[in-house]
Structure formats: C-alpha cells, structure tokens
KOLDRENMAR-951009 format. One record per residue (C-alpha): x, y, z; residue in three letters. Coordinates in steps of 0.5 Angstrom, whole numbers, plus 500, padded with zeros to 3 digits. Example, Ala and Ser with C-alpha at 12.3 -4.5 7.8 and 13.67 -1.06 7.14 Angstrom:
REM KOLDRENMAR-951009
((525, 491, 516), 'ALA')
((527, 498, 514), 'SER')
***
This chain:
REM KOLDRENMAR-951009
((579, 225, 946), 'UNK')
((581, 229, 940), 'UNK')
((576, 233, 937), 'UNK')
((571, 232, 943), 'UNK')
((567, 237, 939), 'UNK')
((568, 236, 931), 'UNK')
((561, 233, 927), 'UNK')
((561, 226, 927), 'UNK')
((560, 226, 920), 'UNK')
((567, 230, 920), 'UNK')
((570, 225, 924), 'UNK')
((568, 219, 920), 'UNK')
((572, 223, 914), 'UNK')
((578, 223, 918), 'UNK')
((578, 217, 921), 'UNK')
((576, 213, 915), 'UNK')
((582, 218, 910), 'UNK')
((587, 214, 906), 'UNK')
((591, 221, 907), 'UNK')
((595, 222, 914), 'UNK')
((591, 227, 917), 'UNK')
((594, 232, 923), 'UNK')
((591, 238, 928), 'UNK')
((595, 242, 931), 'UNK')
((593, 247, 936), 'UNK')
((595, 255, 937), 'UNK')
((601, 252, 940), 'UNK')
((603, 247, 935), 'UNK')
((600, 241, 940), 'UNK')
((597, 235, 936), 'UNK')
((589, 235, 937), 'UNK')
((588, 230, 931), 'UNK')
((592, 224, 928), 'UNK')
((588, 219, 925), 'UNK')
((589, 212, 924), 'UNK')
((593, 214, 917), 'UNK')
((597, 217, 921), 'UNK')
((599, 213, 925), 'UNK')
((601, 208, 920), 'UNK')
((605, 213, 916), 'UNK')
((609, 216, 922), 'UNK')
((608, 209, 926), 'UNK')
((606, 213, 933), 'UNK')
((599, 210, 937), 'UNK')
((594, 216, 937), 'UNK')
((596, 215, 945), 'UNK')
((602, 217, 945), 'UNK')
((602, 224, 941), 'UNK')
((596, 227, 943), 'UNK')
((598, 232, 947), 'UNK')
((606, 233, 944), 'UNK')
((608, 238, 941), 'UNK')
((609, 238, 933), 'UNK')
((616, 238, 932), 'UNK')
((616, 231, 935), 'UNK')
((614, 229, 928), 'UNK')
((619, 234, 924), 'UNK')
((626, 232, 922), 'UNK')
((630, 237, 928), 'UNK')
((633, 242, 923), 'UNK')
((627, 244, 920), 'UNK')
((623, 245, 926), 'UNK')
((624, 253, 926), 'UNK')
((622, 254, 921), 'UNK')
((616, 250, 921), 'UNK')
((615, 253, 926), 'UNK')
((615, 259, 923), 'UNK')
((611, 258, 917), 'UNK')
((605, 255, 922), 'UNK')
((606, 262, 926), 'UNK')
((606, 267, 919), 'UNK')
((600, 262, 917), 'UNK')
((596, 263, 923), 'UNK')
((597, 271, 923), 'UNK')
((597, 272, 915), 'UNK')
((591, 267, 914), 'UNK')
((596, 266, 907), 'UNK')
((601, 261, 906), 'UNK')
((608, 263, 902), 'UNK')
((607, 257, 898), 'UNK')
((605, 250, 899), 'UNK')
((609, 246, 903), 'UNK')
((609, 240, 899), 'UNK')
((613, 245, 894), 'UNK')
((619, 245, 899), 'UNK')
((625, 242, 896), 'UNK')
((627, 238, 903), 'UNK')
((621, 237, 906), 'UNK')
((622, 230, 912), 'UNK')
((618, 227, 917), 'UNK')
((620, 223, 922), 'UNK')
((618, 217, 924), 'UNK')
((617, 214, 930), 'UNK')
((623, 210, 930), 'UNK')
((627, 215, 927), 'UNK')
((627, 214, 919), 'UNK')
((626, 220, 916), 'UNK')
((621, 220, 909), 'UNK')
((620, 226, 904), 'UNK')
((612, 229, 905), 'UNK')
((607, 233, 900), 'UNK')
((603, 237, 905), 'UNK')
((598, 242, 905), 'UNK')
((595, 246, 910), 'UNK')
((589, 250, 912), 'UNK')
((586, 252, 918), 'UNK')
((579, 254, 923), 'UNK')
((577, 257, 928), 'UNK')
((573, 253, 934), 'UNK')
((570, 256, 940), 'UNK')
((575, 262, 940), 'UNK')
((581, 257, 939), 'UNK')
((585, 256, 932), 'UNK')
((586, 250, 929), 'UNK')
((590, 248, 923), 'UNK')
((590, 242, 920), 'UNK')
((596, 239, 915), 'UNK')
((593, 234, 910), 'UNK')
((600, 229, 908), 'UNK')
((602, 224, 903), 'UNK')
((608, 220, 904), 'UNK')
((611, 220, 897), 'UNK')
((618, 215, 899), 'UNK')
((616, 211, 893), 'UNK')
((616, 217, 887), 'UNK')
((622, 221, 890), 'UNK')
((625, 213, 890), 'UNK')
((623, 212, 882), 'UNK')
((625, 219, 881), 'UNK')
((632, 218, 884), 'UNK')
((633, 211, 880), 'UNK')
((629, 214, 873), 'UNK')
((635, 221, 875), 'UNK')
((641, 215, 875), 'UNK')
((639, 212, 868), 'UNK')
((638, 218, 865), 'UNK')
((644, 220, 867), 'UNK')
((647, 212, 865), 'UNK')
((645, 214, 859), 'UNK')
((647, 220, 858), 'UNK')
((655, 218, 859), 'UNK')
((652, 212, 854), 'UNK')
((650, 217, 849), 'UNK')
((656, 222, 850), 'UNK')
((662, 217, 849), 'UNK')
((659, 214, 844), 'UNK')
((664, 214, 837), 'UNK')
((657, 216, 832), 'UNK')
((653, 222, 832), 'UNK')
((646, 221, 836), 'UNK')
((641, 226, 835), 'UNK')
((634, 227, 838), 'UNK')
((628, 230, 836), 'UNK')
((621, 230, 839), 'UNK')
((614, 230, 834), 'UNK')
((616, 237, 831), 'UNK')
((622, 235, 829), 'UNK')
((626, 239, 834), 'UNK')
((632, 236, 837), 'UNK')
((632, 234, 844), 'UNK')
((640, 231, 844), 'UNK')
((646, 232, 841), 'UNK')
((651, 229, 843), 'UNK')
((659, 229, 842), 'UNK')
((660, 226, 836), 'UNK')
((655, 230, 834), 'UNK')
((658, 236, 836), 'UNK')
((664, 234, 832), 'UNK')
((661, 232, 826), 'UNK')
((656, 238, 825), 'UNK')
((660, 244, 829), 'UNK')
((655, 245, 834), 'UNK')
((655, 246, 841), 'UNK')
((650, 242, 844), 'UNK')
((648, 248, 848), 'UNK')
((646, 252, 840), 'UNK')
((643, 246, 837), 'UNK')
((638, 243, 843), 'UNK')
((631, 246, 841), 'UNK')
((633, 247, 832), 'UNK')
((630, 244, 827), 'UNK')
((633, 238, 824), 'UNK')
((632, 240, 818), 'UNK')
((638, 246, 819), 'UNK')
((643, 240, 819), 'UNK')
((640, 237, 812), 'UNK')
((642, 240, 805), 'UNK')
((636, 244, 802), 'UNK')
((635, 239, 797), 'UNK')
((633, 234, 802), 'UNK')
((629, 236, 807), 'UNK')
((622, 236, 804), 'UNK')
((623, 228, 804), 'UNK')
((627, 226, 810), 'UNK')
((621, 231, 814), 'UNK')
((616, 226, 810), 'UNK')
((620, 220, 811), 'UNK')
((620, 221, 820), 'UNK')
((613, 223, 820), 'UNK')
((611, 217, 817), 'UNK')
((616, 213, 821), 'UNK')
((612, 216, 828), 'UNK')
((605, 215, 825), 'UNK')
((606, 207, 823), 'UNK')
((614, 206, 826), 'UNK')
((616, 202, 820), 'UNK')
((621, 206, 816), 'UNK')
((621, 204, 808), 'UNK')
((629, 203, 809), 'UNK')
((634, 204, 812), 'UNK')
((636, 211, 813), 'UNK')
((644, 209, 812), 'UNK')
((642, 206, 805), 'UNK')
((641, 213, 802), 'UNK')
((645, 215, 796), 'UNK')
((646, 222, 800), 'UNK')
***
C-alpha cells in the first residue's frame, strides 16, 4: 500500500486531488499515484507502484529528468520550475505523449527522502495556443499582402502593426515604426483632433465619421 505511514487527512487531500499528484522515492520508484493519476497517465495504481519513474517520461528526456530530481535532492533547491521547460512530455500508458506543467517539492520520512510532483495535463492550452499562433499568423500574411496600409495602435496610441503597404507609403520599417506614437505620422496641424477623435472612438466605439472622409 502507498504511503502506509502518511496522516489520514493528508492521504484524503491526495486522494481527492483534481491535480495528478506523484511520490517517488530516493530512487525515483513511485510510492504515490493518485486517482488523478491514473486518469491522466492511464495507469492503475497497481500497475506502477513500485516501477521506476522514468516509466511515465518521454525516453529522451528521462536523464536529464533524472538529473534534475538527483541535483533537487543534494541542493534542496530547483534550477527552475519544471513547468518552465519548454519541452516537457509525459507519457501515457498507451504511448501518447502530452505537454505537462509540474512542480516539485520534497521531505523526509523516518530517515527516507520523498519527493512529490504536482502535474497538470495542459494538452488543451498548448492545442488553443498552436491554433491562436496559426491565426495570427493567417493573418499577418492578410495583413502584410494587403495593397492598403494597416496600422495599429494599443490605448496609448502607440503603434502595434505596421504593415508593407505601410512601409511604403510612409518610409518606415516596421522594425522603427513598432512602439512610435501614431502622432509622428500626422502633420503637426492635426494631431490634436485626430488624437481626440481615436480616444473617443475607444471609449464609445462610434466614430463621429468616417476617417477617409476628412478633407486632409
């Protein structure tokens, strides 16, 4: 049985977690899985207590897992959470693997050290990310081929977007023109009343006219 000697209290947290939650031993063998656990890596209980940790890890990362664990044991001090590596996989029990955040603590038991990872399977935010990266860059392509000049400013008025066209009709790169007032593309004359005029557009979406139908 896992974690004979654990609180009962502490085993009906665990036990009762959304959050798989994993024990490994000084030896990197499972003590703990709970039943979030076994939902997420699709493994009974049964069938890894006792085996080694590197059952659940993709097997190009498992030494330097390894490694991390044994530095965290000697040093009582993590490098950086394990939810901020960029590549980090699990595996389940059919072979699938699926993007993790994890962090890790550890404590010591009749002389025996422990430590414990608290995981979250973030296969759904790492999905949306990907496709909110795909149509942002759908539309960048939209936005760069397009024939009229886009522009974009955040609430300071600050410009965001620049695109090709734009390049060409004001003689700006992009790269200098990203983070500059949109004032500095206005004749002095005009920038008070064109600032005013997109401020107030912000606060009550309805523009008194149509920007194209100024005289200048």
């Amino acid at each position: 049985m896992q974690n004979e000697s654990a609180p009962t209290w502490w085993m009906l947290i665990v036990e009762s977690a959304m959050d798989p939650i994993i024990a490994v031993d000084e030896a990197q063998r499972i003590v703990l899985f709970n039943p979030a656990a076994e939902r997420a890596f699709r493994w009974s209980r049964e069938a890894v207590i006792g085996q080694p940790l590197d059952r659940l890890i993709p097997e190009r990362f498992r030494h330097v897992h390894r490694q991390h664990i044994e530095r965290f044991g000697a040093t009582g001090t993590t490098s950086r959470r394990m939810g901020a590596l960029s590549a980090l996989s699990a595996l389940r029990a059919n072979g699938e693997e699926f993007p993790i955040e994890a962090s890790i603590s550890q404590h010591v038991d009749s002389g025996a050290k422990f430590f414990t990872v608290i995981l979250r399977d973030i296969t759904e935010r790492v999905r949306a990310e990907a496709l909110l990266a795909r149509s942002e860059a759908q539309l960048r392509g939209i936005v760069d081929s397009a024939m009229d000049a886009i522009i974009t400013v955040d609430e300071s008025q600050h410009i965001v977007m620049f695109n090709a066209a734009a390049e060409q009709m004001f003689g700006w790169p992009q790269s200098e023109a990203i983070g500059v007032p949109l004032a500095t593309f206005i004749p002095q004359r005009f920038r008070e009343a064109h600032s005013e005029h997109v401020r107030r557009f912000g606060e009550t979406g309805v523009s008194s006219r149509r920007m194209g139908a100024l005289r200048e």
